[in-house]
C-alpha positions as a Markdown table, in Angstrom:
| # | Residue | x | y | z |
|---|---|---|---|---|
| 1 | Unk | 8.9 | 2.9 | -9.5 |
| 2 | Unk | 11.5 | 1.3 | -7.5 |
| 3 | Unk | 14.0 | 1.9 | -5.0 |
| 4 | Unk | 17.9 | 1.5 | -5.6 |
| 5 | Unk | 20.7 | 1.5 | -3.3 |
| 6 | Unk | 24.7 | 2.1 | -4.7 |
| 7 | Unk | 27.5 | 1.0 | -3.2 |
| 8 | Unk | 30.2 | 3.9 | -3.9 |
| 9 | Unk | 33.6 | 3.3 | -1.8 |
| 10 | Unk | 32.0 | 2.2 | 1.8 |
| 11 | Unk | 29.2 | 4.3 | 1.8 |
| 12 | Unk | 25.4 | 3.3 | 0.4 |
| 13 | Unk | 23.1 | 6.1 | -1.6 |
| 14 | Unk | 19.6 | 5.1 | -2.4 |
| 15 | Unk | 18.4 | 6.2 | -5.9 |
| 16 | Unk | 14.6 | 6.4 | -7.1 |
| 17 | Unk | 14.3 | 4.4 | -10.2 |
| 18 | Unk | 10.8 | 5.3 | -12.6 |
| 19 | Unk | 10.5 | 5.0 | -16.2 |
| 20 | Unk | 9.8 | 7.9 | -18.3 |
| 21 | Unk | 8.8 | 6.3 | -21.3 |
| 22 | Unk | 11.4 | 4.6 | -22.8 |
| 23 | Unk | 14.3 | 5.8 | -20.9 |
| 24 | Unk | 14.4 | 4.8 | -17.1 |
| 25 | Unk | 15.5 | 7.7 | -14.7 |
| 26 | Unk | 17.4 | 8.0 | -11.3 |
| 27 | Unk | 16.7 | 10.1 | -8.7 |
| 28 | Unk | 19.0 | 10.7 | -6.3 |
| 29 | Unk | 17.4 | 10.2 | -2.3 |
| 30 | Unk | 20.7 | 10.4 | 0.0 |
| 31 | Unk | 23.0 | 8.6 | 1.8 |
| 32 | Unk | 21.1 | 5.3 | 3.8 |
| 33 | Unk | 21.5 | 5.8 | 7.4 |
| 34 | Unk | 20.6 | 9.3 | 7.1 |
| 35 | Unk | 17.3 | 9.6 | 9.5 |
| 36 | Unk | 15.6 | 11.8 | 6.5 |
| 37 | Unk | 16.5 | 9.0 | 4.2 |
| 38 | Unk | 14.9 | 6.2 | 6.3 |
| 39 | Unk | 12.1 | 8.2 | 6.4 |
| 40 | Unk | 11.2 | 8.8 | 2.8 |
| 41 | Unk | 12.3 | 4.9 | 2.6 |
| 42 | Unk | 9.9 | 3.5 | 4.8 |
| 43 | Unk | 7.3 | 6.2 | 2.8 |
| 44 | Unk | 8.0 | 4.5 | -0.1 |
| 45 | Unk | 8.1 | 0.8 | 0.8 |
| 46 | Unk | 4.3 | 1.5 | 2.4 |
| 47 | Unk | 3.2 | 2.5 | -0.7 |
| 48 | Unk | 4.7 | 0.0 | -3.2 |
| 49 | Unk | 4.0 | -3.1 | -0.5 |
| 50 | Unk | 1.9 | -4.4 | 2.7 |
| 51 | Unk | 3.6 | -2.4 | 5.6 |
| 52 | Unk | 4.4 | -5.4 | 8.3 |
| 53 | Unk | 2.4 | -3.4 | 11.1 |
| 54 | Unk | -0.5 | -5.0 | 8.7 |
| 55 | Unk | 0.9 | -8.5 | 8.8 |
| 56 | Unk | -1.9 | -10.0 | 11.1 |
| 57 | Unk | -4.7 | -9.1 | 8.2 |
| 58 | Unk | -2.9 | -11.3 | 5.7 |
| 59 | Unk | -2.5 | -14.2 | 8.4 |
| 60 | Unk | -3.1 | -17.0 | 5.7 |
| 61 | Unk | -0.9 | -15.3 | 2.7 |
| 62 | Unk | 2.5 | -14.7 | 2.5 |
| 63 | Unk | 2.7 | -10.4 | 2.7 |
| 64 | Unk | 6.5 | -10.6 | 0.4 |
| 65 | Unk | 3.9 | -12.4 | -2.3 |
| 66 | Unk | 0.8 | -9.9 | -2.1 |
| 67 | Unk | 1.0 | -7.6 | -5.1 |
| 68 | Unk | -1.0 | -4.2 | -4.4 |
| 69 | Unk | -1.7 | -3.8 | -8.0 |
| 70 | Unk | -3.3 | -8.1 | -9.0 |
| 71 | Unk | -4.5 | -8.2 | -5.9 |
| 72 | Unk | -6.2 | -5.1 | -4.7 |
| 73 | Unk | -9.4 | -6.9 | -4.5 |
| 74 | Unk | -8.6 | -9.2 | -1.5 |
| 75 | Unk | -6.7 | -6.2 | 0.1 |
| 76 | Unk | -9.3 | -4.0 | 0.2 |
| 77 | Unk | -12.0 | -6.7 | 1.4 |
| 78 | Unk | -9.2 | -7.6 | 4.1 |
| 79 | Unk | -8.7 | -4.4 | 5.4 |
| 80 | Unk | -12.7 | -3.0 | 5.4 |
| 81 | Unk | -13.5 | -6.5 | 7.2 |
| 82 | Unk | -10.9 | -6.9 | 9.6 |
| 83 | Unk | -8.3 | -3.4 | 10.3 |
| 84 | Unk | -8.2 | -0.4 | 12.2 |
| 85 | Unk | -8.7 | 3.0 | 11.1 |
| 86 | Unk | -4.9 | 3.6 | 10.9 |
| 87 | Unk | -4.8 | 0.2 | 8.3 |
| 88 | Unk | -8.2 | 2.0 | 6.2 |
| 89 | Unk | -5.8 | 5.6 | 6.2 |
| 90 | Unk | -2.8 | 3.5 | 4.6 |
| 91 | Unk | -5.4 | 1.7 | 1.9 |
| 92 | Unk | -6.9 | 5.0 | 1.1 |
| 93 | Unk | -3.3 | 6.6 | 0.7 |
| 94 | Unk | -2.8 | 3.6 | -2.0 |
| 95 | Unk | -6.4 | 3.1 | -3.9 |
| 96 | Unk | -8.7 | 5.4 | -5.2 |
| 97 | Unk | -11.9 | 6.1 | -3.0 |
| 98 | Unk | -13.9 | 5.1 | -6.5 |
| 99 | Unk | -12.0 | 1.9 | -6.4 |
| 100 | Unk | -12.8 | 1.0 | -2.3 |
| 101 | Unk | -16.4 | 1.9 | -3.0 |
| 102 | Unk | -16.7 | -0.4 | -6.2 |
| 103 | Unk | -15.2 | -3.6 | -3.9 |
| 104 | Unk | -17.5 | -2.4 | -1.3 |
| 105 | Unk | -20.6 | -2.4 | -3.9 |
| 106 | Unk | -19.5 | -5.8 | -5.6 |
| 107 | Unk | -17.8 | -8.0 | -2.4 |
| 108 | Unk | -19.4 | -11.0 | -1.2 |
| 109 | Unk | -17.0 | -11.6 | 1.1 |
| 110 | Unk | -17.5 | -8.7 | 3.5 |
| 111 | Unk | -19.2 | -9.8 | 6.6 |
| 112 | Unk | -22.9 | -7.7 | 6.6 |
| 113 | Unk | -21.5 | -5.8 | 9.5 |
| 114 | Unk | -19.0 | -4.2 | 8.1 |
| 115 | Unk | -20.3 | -3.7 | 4.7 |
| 116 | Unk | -23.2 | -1.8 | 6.8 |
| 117 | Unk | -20.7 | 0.3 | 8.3 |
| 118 | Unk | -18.1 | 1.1 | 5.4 |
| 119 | Unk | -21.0 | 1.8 | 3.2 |
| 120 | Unk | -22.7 | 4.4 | 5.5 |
| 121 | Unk | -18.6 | 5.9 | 6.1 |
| 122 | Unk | -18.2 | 6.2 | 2.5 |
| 123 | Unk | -21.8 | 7.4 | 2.0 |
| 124 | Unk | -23.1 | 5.2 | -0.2 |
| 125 | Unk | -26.5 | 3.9 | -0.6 |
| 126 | Unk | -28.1 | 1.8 | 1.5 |
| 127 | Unk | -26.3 | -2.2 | -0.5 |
C-alpha cells in the first residue's frame, strides 16, 4: 500500500495505491489540504512508518531507514524497553499481539525489568 498524490491543474489529490493481484488499484482520498485528508494521511503514514513523535527510541538509527516489516524485531524490543504507553498503543495497532509476545518470549535484549512487566501485562507466564 502506498500513498499517491496528482498534480491536476494547481490543485494536489492524494490517491491510495494497493495491489490486487496483478493489477494495482487507485483509490481516490481528496484534495491535500483538506483537514479530513490530512487526517487519514497522517493515519496512514503511522501505520506504513515510525511516527516522528517516536524519534527519541530510535536515537542511534536513522527512523526514514527503519522498515516495520525486516525490522519488527528491534522495534518491538525498542518500544517494550524504552516508550510510553501511547508508543506500546501505536506498536499494537501495527503488530499482532502473537507477534509482541513471541519477541517478548525470545529477546535477550529486554532489560529484566521490563520483560517482568510486559510479560505479566500481556499475561504470559512467568519467562
Amino acid at each position: 500500500m502506498a500513498l499517491i498524490t496528482k498534480v491536476v491543474g494547481r490543485r494536489s489529490y492524494a490517491y491510495l495505491s494497493a495491489r490486487e493481484g496483478k493489477r494495482v488499484r487507485h483509490r481516490y482520498i481528496g484534495p491535500i489540504g483538506d483537514p479530513a485528508v490530512e487526517k487519514i494521511i497522517s493515519a496512514i503514514c503511522e501505520t506504513t512508518s515510525v511516527p516522528e513523535r517516536f524519534r527519541f527510541l530510535f536515537w542511534d538509527t536513522r527512523i526514514e531507514d527503519i522498515h516495520l516489516k525486516r525490522n519488527s524485531r528491534y522495534i518491538i524490543e525498542r518500544v517494550l524497553d524504552l516508550g510510553s504507553l501511547d508508543a506500546v498503543n501505536w506498536l499494537q495497532g501495527i503488530f499482532t499481539v502473537q507477534k509482541i509476545k513471541e519477541v517478548l518470549a525470545d529477546s535477550r535484549g529486554l532489560s529484566p525489568k521490563s520483560r517482568n512487566f510486559w510479560s505479566l501485562w500481556f499475561g504470559l507466564e512467568k519467562i
